[in-house]
C-alpha positions in Angstrom: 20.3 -0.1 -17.5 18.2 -2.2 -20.4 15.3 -1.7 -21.6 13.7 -4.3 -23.3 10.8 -4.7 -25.1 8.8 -8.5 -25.1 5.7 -9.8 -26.8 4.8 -13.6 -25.3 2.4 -15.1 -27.7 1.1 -18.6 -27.0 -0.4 -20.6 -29.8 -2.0 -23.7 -30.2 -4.8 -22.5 -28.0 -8.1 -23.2 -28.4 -9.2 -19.5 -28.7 -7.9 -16.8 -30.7 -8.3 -13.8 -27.2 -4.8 -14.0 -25.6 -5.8 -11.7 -22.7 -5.7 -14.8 -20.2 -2.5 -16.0 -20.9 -1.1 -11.9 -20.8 -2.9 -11.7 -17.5 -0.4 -14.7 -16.1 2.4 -13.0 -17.8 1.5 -9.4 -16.3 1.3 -11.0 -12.9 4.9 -12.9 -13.3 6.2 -9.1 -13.8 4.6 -7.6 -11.1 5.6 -10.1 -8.5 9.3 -9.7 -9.9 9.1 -5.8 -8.6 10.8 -4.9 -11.7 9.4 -1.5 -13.8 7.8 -2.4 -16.1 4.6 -0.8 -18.7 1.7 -3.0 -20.4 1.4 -1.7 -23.7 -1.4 -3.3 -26.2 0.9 -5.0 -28.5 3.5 -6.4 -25.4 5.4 -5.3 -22.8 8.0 -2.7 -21.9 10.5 -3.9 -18.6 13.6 -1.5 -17.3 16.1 -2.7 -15.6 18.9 -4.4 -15.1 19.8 -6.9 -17.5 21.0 -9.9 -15.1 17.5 -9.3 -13.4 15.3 -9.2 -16.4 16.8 -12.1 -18.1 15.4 -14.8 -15.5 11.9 -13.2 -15.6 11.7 -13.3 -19.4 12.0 -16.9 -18.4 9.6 -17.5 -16.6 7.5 -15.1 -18.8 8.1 -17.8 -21.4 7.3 -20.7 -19.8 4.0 -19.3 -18.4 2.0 -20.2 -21.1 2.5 -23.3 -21.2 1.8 -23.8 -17.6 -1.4 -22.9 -18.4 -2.1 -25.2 -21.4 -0.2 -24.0 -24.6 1.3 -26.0 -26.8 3.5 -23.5 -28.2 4.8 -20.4 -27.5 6.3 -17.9 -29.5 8.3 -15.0 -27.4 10.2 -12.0 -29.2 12.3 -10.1 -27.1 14.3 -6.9 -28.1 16.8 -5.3 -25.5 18.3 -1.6 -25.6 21.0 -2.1 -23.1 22.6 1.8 -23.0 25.8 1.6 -21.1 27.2 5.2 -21.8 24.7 6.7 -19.8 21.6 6.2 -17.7 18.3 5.2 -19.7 14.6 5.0 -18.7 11.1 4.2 -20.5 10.0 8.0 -19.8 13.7 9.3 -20.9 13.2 7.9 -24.2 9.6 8.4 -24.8 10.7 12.3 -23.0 13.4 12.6 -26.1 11.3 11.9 -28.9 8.7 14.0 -27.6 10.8 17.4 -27.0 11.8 16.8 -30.8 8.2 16.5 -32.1 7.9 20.0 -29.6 6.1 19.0 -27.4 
């Protein structure tokens, strides 16, 4: 299971609040069905890899659907294969060290 974490920033706009253009990408996730956790500086997806890839896709492209004339996407994936991973499992493990 990956977990990847993606920040979709279009520029070239003629306003410096990206909030619209997150809205698009937030509703491209959400139809997808995949899990998935708005954060304010991007986006957190879990899943499996074959099935995020296509959706970071289209997470790219949506900008420029809606005017952008350039788009700048970073992605970074945590694909755990020895065992099972999750967004709360890793947030969970950090947080039992810190004693909470």
């Amino acid at each position: 299971m990956a977990i990847v974490f993606v920040t979709v920033a279009p520029l070239g706009t003629a306003t410096t609040s990206l909030s619209r253009y997150v809205a698009g990408v937030e509703r491209i996730l959400r139809d997808s069905g995949l899990k998935h956790q708005l954060t304010a500086m991007g986006t957190i997806v879990e899943g499996d890899l074959d099935a995020i890839l296509p959706v970071l896709r289209r997470m790219h492209e949506a900008p420029f659907a809606e005017g952008a004339g350039r788009v700048s996407t970073l992605i970074k994936i945590d694909d755990r294969r020895d065992r099972a991973a999750s967004i709360e499992g890793k947030v969970r493990s950090v947080t039992e060290k810190l004693g909470e």
